[in-house]
N, C-alpha and C positions, 0 to 999 in steps of 0.2 A: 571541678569534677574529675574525678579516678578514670586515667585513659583504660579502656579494656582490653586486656589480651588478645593479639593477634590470633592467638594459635586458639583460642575460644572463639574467633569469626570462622562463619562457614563463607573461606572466598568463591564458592559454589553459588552465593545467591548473594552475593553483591551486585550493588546495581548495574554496572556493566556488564559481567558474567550473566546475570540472570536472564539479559533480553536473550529473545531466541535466538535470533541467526547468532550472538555470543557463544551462549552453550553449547549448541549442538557440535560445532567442529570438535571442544574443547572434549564432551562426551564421548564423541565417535573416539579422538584420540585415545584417550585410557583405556577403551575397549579393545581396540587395535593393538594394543603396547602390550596386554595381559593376554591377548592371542597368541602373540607372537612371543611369551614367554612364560604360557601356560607349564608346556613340557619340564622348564627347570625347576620347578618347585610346586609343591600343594596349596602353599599360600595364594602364586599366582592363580593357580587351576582354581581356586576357591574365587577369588576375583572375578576372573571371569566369566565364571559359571552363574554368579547374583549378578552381573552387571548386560551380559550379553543380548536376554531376552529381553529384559527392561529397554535395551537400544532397537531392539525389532518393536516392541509399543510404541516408544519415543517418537520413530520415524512416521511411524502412520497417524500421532497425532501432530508431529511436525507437518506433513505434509500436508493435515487437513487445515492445517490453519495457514500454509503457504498460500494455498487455492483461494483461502477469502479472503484472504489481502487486497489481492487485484481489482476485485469488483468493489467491495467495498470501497476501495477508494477510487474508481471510477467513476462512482456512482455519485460519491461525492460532488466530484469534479461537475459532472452531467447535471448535475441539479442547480450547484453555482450559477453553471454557465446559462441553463435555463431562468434562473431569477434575474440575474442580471439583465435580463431581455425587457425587464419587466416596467421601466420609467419609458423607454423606447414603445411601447406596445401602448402605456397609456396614453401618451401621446398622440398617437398613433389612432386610439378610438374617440379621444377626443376631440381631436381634430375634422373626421368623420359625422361624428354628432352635431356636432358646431354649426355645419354645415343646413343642417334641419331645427336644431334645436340651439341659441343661441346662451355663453353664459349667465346672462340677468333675467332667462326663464324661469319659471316654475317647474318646467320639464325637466331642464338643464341639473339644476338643484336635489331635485328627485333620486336622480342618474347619480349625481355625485354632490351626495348630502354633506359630507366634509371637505369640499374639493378634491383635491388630492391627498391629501396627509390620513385617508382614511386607512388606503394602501399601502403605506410606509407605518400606520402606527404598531401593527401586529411585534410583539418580538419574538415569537416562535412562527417557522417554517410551518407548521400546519393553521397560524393562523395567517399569513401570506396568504397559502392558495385557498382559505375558505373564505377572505375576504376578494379574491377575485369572482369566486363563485355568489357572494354577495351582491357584486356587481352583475352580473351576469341578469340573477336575478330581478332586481331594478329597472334593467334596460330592456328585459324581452317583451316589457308591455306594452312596446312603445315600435310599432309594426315599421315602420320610417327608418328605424336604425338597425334591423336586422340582421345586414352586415356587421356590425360592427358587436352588436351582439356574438353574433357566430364566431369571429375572432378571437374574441375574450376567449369561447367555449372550447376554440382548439389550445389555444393559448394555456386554460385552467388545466385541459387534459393533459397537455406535456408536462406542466407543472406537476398535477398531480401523481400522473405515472410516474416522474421521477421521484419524487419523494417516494411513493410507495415502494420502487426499487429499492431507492438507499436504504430504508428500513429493513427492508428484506434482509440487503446485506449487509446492514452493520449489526443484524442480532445473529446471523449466520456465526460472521466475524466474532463477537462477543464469545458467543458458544463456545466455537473455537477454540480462542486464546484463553478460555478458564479452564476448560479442559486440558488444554498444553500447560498453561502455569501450574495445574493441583499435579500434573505428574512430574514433572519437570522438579518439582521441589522436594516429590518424594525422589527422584533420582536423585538431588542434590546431597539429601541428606545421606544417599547410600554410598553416594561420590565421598564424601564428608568422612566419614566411616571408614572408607576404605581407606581412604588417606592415611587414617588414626593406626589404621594396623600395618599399615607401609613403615609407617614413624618407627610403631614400637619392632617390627622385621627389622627393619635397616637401621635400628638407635644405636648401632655401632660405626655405620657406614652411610650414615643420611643421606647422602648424594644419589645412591642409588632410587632412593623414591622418587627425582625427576624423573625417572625414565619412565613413568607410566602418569605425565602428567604434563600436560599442554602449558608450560608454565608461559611461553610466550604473549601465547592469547587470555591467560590468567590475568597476566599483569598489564598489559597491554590497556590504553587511553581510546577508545570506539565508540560514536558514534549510538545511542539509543536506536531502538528498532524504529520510531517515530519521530521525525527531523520536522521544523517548521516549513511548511511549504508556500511560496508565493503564487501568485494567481495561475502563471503559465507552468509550473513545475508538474510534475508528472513521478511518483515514485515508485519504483518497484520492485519489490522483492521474487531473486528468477532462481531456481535449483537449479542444481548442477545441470550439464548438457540439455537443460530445460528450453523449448521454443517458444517466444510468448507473441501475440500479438497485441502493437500497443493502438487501444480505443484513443488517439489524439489527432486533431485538427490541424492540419498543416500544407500548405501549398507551396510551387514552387520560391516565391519569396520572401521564404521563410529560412532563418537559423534552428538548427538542430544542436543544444547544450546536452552534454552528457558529464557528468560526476558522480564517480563510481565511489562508495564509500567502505563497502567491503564486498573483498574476492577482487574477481579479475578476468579479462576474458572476453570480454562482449566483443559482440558481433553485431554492429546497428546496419539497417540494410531496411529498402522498399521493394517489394513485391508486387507483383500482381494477381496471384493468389493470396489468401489467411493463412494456410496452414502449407509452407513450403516443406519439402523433407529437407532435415537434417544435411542429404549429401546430395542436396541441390541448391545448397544455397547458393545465391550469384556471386559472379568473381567480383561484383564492384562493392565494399564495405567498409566500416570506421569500426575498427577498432578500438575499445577502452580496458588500457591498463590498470593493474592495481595501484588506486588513488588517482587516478587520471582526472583530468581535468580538459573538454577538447568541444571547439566549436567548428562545427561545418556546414555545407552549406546541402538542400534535397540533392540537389546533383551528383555531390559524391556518392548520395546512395543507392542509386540505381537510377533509373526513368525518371524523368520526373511527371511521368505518368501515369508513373504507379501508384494505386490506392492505398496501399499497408502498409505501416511501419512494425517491421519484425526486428525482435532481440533475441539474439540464442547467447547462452551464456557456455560458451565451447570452454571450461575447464572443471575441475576438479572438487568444487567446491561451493557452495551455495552462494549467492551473491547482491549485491544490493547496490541501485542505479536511479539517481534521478534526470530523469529528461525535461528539459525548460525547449520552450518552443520560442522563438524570439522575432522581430519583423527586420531584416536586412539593415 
């Protein structure tokens, strides 16, 4: 197969470029670069006259789609952690039942017509909690296990609040990030474009077209917006002098993992308010560098009787941070 010409790729929406936190620095820069050299020439003024408002859009869908990052994958996480609960809890009302109604009942069998493998056979999350609610069902006729009944009912509730959450926020999310991609791509092409008329201005003196072009972060090998995450990981995408607070479980003996995969700047730190101001943060924090890689222990980060894990990302540029929670 005929390799295709380079200069016929838009590197504007190449797979790396394309994800967001990619783009956006690379966007802001060419913005920045035909501001600041508007004044010499009509070509530039032309530049950035198409390109500038497009970056006041860009922001506000950039940043709506920052905002549903966080929950979305919280939400995730929150729901994980609540099914997991769920071989534990059977147990749990079994054991309870047993008590009144023995396995080689009629009762018993009633309750739990498949043993247990009725509650593992579901493979979709909504048939999970409707077969808990199944159960629920079965067992409230039987006045003896009442308890154990109610359980289930708190049990089904958490389950199903959360799912109902995470769907909230993963069509939030969705929204979102199709709204960010349909513009994003119309900017890319007008990045594209712009390029072309750089080329054919400077086809005497080429060089001059980097200076209105992020070529670092063009070329540059990053990290997709979406990294595999393990059970205890924690991922999150923080703007600039952004304050976030992180929804994660952790007690004093506990490890705090932090790997920063783009930007730089963090600030990890516990609190005992949610929302500290910016120029109150505590003097006790961990810092993470760009590419950093750093484990510590609660202590370093303030009290360890402090409820909140707060991240502010004190510099210049948007940035991306996964936290893994670990047991000493």
């Amino acid at each position: 197969m005929e390799k295709e010409w380079s200069f016929l790729v838009n590197p504007f929406k190449s797979e790396q470029n394309s994800a967001f936190v990619h783009f956006a620095p690379i966007f802001r820069y060419s913005v920045s670069a035909f501001d600041e050299a508007k004044a010499d020439d009509p070509k530039y003024m032309a530049a950035f006259t198409l390109l500038s408002p497009m970056l006041t859009t860009y922001e506000d869908f950039y940043a709506e789609w920052l905002a549903a990052v966080g929950p979305a994958e919280s939400s995730v996480k929150a729901f994980n952690e609540i099914l997991r609960e769920e071989s534990s809890q059977i147990h749990l009302w079994n054991q309870g039942i047993e008590n009144f109604y023995k396995n080689t009942t009629n009762e018993w069998s009633e309750m739990f017509p498949n043993k247990f493998s009725g509650f593992y056979a579901p493979t979709t999350e909504e048939g999970k909690v409707l077969e808990v609610q199944a159960f629920i069902t079965r067992t409230k006729i039987y006045p003896d296990v009442l308890e154990f009944t109610t359980m289930a009912f708190d049990y089904h509730k958490r389950l199903n609040d959360a799912l109902t959450l995470k769907s909230v926020n993963a069509r939030a999310l969705n929204k979102a990030s199709n709204a960010l991609r349909a513009f994003q791509d119309t900017v890319a092409d007008e990045l594209y474009g712009v390029l072309g008329s750089m080329m054919e201005f400077h086809r005497y003196t080429p060089l001059k077209t980097n200076n209105f072009f992020d070529l670092e972060n063009i070329r540059s090998k990053k990290p997709s917006d979406h990294i595999v995450l393990k059970v205890n990981d924690y991922q999150y995408f923080v703007a600039k002098h952004q304050m976030i607070n992180l929804p994660v479980n952790y007690t004093k003996n506990n490890i705090i993992k932090g790997r920063v995969y783009i930007g730089g700047g963090f600030k990890l730190f516990t609190d005992a308010i949610i929302t500290p101001s910016v120029d109150k943060i505590p003097s006790s924090y961990v810092t993470f560098g760009e590419k950093e890689i750093k484990e510590c222990e609660v202590g370093e980060l303030g009290s360890i009787n402090n409820p909140y894990l707060m991240l502010y990302n004190d510099s210049d540029e948007d940035g991306m941070i996964v936290i893994t929670v670990k047991k000493k």
